[in-house]
N, C-alpha and C positions, 0 to 999 in steps of 0.2 A: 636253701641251705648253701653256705658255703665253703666248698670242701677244694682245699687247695695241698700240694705239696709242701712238703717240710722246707723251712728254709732256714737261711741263716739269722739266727738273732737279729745282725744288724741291718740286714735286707728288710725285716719285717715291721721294724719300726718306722719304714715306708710306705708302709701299705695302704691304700685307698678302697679297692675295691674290696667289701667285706666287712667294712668298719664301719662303725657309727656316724664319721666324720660328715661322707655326705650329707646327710642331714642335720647336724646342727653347725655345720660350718659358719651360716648366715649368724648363727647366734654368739658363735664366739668371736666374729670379727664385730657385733653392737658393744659385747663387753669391751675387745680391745678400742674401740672408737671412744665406749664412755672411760676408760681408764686414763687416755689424754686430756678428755677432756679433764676428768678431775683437777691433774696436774694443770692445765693451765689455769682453773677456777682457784689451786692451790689458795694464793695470798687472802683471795675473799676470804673462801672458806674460812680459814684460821683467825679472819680476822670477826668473825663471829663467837670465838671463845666456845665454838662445837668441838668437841677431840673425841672422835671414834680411834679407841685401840685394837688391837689384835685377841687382845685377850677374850674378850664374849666371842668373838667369832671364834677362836678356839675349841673354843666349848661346845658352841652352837655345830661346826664341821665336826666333830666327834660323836653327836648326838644324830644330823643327819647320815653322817657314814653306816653307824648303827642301824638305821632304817632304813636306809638304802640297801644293805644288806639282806635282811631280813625281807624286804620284798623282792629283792633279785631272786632270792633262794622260794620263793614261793611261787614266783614266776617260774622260775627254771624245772618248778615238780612238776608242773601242771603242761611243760615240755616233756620233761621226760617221760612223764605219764602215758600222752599220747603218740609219743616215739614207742613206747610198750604196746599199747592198742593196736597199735597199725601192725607191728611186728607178730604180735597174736592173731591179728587177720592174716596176715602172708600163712604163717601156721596152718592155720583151720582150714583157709583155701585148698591150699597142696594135698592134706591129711582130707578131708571131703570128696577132693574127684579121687584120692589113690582107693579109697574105699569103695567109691559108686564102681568105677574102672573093675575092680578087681570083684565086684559082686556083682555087677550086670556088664560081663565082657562082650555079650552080643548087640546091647541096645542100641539100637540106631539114632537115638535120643540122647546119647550122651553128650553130642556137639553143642545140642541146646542147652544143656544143660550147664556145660562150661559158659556160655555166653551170659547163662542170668549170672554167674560167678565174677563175671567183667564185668557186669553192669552194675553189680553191687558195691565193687567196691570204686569203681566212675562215680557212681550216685551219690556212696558217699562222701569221698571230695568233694562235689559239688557244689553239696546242699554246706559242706561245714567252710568255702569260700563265697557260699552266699550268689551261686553263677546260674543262669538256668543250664537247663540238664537236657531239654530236648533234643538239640543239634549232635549234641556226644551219644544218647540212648538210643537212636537210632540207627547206630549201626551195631547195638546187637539186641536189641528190639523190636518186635512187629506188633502191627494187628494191635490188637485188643489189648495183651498185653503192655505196651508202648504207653496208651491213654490210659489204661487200669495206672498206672505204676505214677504218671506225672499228674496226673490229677487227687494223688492221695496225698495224706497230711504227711507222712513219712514213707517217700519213697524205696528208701531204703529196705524201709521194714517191709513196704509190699512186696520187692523184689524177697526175700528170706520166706514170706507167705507162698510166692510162685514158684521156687524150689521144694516146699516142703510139699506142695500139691502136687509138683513131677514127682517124687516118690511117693506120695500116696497112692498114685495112680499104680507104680510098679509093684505097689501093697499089693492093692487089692485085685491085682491081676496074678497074684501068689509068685511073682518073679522074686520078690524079699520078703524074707520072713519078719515077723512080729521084732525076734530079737536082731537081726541084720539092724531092718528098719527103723529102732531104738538108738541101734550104734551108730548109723549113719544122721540121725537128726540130733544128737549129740555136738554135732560139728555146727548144726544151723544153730542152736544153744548158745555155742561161743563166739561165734558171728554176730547175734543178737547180743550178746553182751559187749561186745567190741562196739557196735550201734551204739549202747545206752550210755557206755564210756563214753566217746567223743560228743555224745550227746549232752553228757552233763558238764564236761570243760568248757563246750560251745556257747550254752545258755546260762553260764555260771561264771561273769569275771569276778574281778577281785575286788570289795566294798569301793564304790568309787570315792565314795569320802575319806579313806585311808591313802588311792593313790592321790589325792585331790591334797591333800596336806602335805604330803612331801611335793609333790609338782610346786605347788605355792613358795616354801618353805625352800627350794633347792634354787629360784630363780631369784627370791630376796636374797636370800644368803649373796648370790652371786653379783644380784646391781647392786648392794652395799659394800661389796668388798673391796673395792679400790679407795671407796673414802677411809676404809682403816689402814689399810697398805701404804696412801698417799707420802703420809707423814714423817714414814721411817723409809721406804723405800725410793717414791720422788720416779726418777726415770725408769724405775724397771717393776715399777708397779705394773702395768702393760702383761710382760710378759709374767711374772708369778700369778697376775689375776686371772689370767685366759688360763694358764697350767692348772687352778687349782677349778676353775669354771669347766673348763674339760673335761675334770674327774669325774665330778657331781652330773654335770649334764650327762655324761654316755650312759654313766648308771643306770638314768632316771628314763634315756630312749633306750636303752637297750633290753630293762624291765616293761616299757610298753608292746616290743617287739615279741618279747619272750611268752607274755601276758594271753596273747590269741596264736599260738604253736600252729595254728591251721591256714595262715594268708599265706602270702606271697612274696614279704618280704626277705631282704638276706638271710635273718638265722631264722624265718619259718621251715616247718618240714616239708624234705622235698616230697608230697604226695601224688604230684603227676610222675615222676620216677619209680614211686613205691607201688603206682598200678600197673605203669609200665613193667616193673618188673614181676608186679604178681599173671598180669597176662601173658607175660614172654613163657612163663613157668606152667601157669596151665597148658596152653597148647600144646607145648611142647610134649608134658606130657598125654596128649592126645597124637602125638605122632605129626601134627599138621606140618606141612609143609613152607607155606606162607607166615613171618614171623614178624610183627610190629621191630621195629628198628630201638633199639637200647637205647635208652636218653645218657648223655656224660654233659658234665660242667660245660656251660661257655665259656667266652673266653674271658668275662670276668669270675670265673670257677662259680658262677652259681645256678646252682641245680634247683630246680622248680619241684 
């Protein structure tokens, strides 16, 4: 993600680091290459009795704008969605240990118990960047545990299994009562529903045949446009074709980017920050002393 200072309008239409630009820059200097080239192919061209006007393309930009719309905005739910999710985990986390804390103040097991709470929500990062997980689980995993958790189909879920088995054990040791015990697994509830969330944005993109038609449709549109440009415009077809190719291309990357909310790109969510901060917040409130270091922006303001 990237989270930058406010600036001045005119500073901002400077901007590189944050933008789409890096990545189709290559593309918009092919357009700007074939827009010369038209012009100098001009005389042939015309002298084939071919006359592309502006008008179908008109129409045609109005109709792609439409759809490029309509899939940014369906990209952009299925972000916001799991900006919700994660935010409902930070929740549950905090509401979880304030309840265990506050119903089992002498357990000596409450350390471990915070740590499967870290490794829950590591694991689930992990598994939704597609990264393995053993190097990270290890440090608040052991034993049995460790290989139980990385050898099952959803790690995630086995860790939520290994918390609800720590308080069973407090069950049936009469430390929590039936109703405590209700209240307290309430929170793994919405934990698991956080799980089945990311889990269904992750295994569920968008019809690729829908983005596959506009992808098509935004790069004709764009190698054709300088032949209708050529005619009326001549020397500055170049620069309107690259401005209106511009448009259409960031759309079109910026709804692939939005499309999987969980990578690593500039506007994915930052989730190595949002565990870091869900761990800084647990311990804390365990009183620990030792505190993982706050992640902030580099220095091109993006936050992982």
């Amino acid at each position: 993600m990237i989270v930058r200072p406010e600036q001045h309008w005119l500073t901002r239409l400077f901007v590189w680091h944050g933008s789409v630009l890096p990545k189709i820059s290559s593309r918009l200097v092919m357009n700007f290459l074939l827009s010369i080239a038209v012009i100098w192919m001009l005389p042939w061209y015309t002298s084939l009795g071919i006359k592309l006007t502006v008008a179908p393309f008109s129409i045609l930009g109005v109709a792609i704008a439409i759809f490029l719309g309509f899939r940014n905005n369906a990209c952009f739910a299925r972000y916001s969605e799991a900006r919700l999710l994660w935010g409902q985990l930070m929740i549950a986390s905090r509401s979880l240990l304030r309840e265990v804390k506050t119903t089992l103040p002498d357990d000596d097991g409450v350390a471990h118990f915070i740590r499967l709470q870290i490794a829950f929500a590591h694991c689930l990062r992990m598994t939704l960047r597609r990264k393995q997980q053993g190097d990270v689980l290890t440090n608040y995993l052991s034993g049995q545990d460790l290989q139980t958790v990385l050898n099952a189909h959803s790690p995630a879920n086995r860790i939520l299994l290994l918390m609800a088995e720590w308080l069973g054990e407090r069950r049936a040791k009469g430390a929590l009562s039936d109703i405590l015990f209700h209240s307290i697994t309430q929170r793994l509830h919405d934990m698991s529903a956080v799980l089945s969330g990311c889990e269904r944005i992750f295994t569920t993109p968008l019809p690729f045949a829908y983005s596959l038609i506009l992808h098509r449709t935004v790069y004709l549109f764009c190698i054709m446009l300088p032949f209708a440009l050529v005619v009326d415009l001549h020397f500055m077809t170049p620069f309107v074709s690259v401005l209106i190719s511009y448009t259409f291309i960031s759309l079109d990357t910026l709804a692939e980017e939005l499309e999987d909310p969980f990578g690593e790109e500039d506007n994915d969510l930052p989730l190595d920050a949002i565990c870091n901060a869900i761990e800084i917040d647990l311990l804390q409130m365990n009183d620990t002393d030792v505190l993982p270091h706050k992640m902030t922006p580099d220095k091109n303001y993006q936050l992982t």
